[in-house]
C-alpha positions in Angstrom: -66.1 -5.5 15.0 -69.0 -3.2 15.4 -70.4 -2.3 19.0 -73.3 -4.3 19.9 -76.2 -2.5 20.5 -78.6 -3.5 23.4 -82.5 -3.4 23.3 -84.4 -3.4 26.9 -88.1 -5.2 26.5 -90.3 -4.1 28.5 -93.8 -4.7 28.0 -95.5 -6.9 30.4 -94.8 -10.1 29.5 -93.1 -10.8 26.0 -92.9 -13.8 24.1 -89.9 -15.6 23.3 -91.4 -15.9 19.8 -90.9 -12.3 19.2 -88.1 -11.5 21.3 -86.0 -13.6 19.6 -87.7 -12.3 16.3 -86.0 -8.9 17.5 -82.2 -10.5 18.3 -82.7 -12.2 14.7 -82.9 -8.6 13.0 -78.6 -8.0 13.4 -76.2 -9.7 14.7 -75.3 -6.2 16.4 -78.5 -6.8 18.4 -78.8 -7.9 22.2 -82.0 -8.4 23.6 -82.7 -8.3 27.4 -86.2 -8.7 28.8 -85.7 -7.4 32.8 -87.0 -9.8 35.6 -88.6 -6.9 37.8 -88.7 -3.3 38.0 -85.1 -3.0 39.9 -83.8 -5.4 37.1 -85.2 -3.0 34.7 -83.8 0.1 36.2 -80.4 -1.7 36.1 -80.7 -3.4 32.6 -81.6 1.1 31.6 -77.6 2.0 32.2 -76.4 0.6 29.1 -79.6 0.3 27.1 -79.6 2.1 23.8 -83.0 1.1 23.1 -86.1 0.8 25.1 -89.3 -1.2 23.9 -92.1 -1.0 26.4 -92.9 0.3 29.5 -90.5 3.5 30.4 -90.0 5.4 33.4 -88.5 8.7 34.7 -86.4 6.5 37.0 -85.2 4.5 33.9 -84.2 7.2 31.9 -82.1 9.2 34.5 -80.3 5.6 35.0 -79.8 5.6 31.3 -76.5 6.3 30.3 -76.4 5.4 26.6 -80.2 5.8 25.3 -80.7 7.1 22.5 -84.6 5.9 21.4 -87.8 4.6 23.2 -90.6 3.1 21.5 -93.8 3.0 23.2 -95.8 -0.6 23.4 -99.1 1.3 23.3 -100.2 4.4 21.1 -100.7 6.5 24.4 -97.6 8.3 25.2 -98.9 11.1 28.1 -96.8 8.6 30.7 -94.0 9.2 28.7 -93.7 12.5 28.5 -91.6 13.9 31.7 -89.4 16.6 31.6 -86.0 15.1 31.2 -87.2 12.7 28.3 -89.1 15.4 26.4 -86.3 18.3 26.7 -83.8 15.3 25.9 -82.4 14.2 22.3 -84.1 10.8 22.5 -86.4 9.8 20.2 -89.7 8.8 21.3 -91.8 6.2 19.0 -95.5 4.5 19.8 -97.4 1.8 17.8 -99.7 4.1 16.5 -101.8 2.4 14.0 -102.3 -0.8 15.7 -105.8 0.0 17.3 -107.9 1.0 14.7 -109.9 -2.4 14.2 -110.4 -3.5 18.0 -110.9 -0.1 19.6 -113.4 1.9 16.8 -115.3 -2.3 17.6 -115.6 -1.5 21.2 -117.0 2.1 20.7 -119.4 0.1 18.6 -120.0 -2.7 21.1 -120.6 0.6 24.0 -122.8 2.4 21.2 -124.6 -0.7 20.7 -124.8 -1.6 23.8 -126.5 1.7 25.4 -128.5 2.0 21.9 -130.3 -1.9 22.3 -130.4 -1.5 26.2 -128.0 -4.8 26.6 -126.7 -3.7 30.0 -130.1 -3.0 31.3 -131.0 -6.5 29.5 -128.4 -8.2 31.1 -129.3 -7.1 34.6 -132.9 -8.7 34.0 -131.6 -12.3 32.6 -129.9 -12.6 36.1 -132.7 -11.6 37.9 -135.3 -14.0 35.3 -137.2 -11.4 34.3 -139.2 -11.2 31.2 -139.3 -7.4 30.5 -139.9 -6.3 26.6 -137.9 -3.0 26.5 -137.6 -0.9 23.3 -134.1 -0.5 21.7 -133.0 2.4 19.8 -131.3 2.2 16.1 -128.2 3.7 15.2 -129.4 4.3 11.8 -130.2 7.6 11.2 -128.7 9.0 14.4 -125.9 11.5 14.4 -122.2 10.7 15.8 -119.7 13.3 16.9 -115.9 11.6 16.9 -113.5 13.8 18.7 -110.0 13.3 17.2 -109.9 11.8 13.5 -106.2 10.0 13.9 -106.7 6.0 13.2 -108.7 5.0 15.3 -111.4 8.0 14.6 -111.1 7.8 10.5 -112.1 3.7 11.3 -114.9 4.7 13.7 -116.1 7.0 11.1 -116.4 4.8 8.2 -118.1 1.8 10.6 -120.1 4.3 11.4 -121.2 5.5 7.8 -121.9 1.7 6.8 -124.5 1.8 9.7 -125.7 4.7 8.9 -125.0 7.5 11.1 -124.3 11.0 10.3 -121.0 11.2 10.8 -119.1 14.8 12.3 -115.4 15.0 13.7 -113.5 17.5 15.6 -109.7 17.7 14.3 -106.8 20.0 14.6 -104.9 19.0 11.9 -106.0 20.5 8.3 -107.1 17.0 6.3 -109.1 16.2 3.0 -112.2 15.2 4.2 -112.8 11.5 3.3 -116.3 10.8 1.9 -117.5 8.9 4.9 -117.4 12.0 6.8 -120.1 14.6 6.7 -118.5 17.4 8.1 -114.4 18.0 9.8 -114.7 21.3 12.2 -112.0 22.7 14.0 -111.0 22.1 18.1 -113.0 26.0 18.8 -116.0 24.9 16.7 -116.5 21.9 19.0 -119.9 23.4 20.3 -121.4 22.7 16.9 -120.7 19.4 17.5 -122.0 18.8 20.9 -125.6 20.3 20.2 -125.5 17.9 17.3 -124.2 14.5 18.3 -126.4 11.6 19.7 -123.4 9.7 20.0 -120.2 11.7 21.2 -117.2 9.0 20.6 -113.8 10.5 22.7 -110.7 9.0 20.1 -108.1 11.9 21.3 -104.8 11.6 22.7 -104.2 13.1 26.3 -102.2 15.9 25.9 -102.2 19.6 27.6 -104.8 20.5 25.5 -107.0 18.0 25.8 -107.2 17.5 29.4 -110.8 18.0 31.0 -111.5 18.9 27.1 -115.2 17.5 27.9 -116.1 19.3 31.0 -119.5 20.7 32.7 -120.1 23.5 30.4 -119.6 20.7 27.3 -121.6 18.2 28.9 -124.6 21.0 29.1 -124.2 21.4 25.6 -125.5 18.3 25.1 -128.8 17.0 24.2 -130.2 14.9 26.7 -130.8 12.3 24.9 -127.2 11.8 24.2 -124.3 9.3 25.0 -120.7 9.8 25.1 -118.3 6.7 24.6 -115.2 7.3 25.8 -111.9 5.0 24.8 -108.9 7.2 24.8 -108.3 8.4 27.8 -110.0 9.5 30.9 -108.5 12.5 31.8 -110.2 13.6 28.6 -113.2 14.1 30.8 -113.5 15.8 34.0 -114.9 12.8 35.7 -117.2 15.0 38.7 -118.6 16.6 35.8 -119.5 13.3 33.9 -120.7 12.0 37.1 -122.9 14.6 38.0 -124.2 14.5 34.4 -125.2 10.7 34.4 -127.2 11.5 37.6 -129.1 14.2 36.8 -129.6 13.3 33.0 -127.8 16.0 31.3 -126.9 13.2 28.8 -128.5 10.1 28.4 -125.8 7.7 29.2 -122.1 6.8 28.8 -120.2 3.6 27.7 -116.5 4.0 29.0 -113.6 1.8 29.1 -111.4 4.6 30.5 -111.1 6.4 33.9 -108.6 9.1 35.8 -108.5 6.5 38.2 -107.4 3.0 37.2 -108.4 0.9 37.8 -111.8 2.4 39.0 -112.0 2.2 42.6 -114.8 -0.2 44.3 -116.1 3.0 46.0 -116.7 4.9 42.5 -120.5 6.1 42.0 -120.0 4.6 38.6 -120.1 1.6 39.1 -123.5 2.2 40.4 -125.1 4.1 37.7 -127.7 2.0 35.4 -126.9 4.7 32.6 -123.4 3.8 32.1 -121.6 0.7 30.4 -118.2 0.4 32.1 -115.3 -1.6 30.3 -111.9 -1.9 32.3 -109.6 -0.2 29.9 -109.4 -2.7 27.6 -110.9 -1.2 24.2 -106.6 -1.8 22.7 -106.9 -5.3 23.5 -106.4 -8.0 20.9 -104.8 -11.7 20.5 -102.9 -10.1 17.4 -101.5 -6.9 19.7 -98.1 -7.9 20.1 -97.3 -9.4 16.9 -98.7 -6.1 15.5 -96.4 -4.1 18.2 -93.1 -5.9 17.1 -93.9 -5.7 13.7 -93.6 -1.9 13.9 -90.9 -2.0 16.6 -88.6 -4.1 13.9 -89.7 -1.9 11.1 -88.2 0.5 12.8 -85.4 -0.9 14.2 -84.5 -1.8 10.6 -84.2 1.6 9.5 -82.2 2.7 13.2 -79.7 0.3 12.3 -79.1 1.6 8.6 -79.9 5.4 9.5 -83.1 5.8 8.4 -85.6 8.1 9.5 -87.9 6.8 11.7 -91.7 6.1 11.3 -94.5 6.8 14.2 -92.0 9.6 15.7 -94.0 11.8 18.3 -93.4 15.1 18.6 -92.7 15.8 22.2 -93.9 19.0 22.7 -97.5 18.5 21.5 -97.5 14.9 22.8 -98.5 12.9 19.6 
């Protein structure tokens, strides 16, 4: 009889629907969703899966763990020292995003284009003011980080259309919906061009504070920035000091270094920003689209296959 083989849950709250859609895949398979954190960290010692939320605390419990797969696309929490110089493999959901976060960048872009915040404020105060929205049509759209989400931003964005420019590392065939594909050192080229600068990256060592003072000055001043991937992306004193003294136009951001964003934060009280609390990822369909990929995967784990949505955990995506 063949070992059993335990998988921790751990996203917040998981359905018995799809845990037991997990336990159905083998009969080799033993689910166990943990009560609390302390549950969790005892549930780790003889874990050889984890699905969901992962600590460093987890992993040095971990006894038998040979492969996480990350709930969210977003793996910078992840990526401690033990777990990355470790043989575990380290999956994410990658691929799950595209349709509800590239909507929210255009629900901020839309937003800050047609004045809706600013239109919003004057509804609860009952006053009738005419003010003049903005098209996108026409207008130019810099997308940091063509992965998924980006490549759906940028065809959304050609149907309304935008000019469409992207910053990416990786060499790609550039897909007719995009105008132009420059490289990370080229990003100036972007910034002097984009009336809309949409932030689609992953947090990694190389992107942190990639959109700091010296980018934001780059900028015209009639510009936005629409950040949904993570706010570390940005220095945040920088963006801050920019919304107040108009470098740039405006911001719609559903991300922070802080979070969630302090009730003391000046952003809150800034009419030139759109705030949304970190939930551009959000869907009714997010965990059915979460297990699907999880049992995918554990399909091919249980017959030796390679893996799909593998990071690489020295570049952190």
């Amino acid at each position: 009889m063949q070992e059993k083989i335990k998988v921790l849950v751990t996203y917040r709250k998981p359905s018995q629907e799809y845990t037991q859609l997990i336990g159905a895949i083998s009969d080799r398979i033993e689910v166990e969703v943990p009560t609390d954190e302390n549950d969790a960290l005892k549930a780790a010692e003889d874990a050889e899966i984890v699905f969901g939320g992962f600590s460093r605390e987890m992993f040095l419990a971990a006894k038998k763990l040979r492969w996480v797969h990350a709930y969210s696309a977003g793996v910078d929490s992840y990526l401690f020292p033990e777990l990355v110089n470790s043989q575990v493999i380290l999956t994410h959901s990658s691929g799950i995003h595209r349709i509800q976060v590239s909507e929210i960048v255009f629900a901020l872009m839309l937003a800050l284009a047609k004045k809706l915040h600013k239109l919003v404020k004057l509804q609860s105060e009952a006053k009738w003011e005419r003010l003049v929205p903005e098209e996108l049509a026409g207008k130019t759209i810099g997308i940091l980080g063509l992965g998924n989400i980006g490549m759906e931003t940028a065809w959304k964005a050609k149907a309304f259309g935008m000019r469409v420019l992207a910053v990416e590392k990786v060499q790609i065939r550039r897909p007719t919906y995009v105008d132009e594909i420059f490289r990370p050192e080229e990003l100036e080229n972007v910034l002097h061009e984009s009336d809309y600068l949409a932030i689609t990256v992953p947090l990694t060592k190389e992107t942190y504070h990639l959109v700091g003072e010296k980018e934001l000055r780059l900028m015209k001043p009639t510009a936005y920035i629409v950040n949904v991937a993570r706010g570390a992306v940005v220095d945040s004193n920088a963006l801050l000091k920019a919304l107040k003294e108009g470098w740039i136009a405006g911001a719609g951001l559903d991300v922070f270094e802080q979070e969630p964003l302090p009730k003391d934060s000046e952003f809150w009280t800034l009419e030139n920003a759109v705030i949304t609390p970190h939930i551009a990822g959000s869907t009714p369909q997010y965990e059915e689209r979460a297990v699907k990929i999880f049992c995918d995967n554990l399909k091919r784990y249980l017959v030796g296959k390679p893996l799909i949505n593998v990071v690489d955990k020295e570049t952190g995506y």
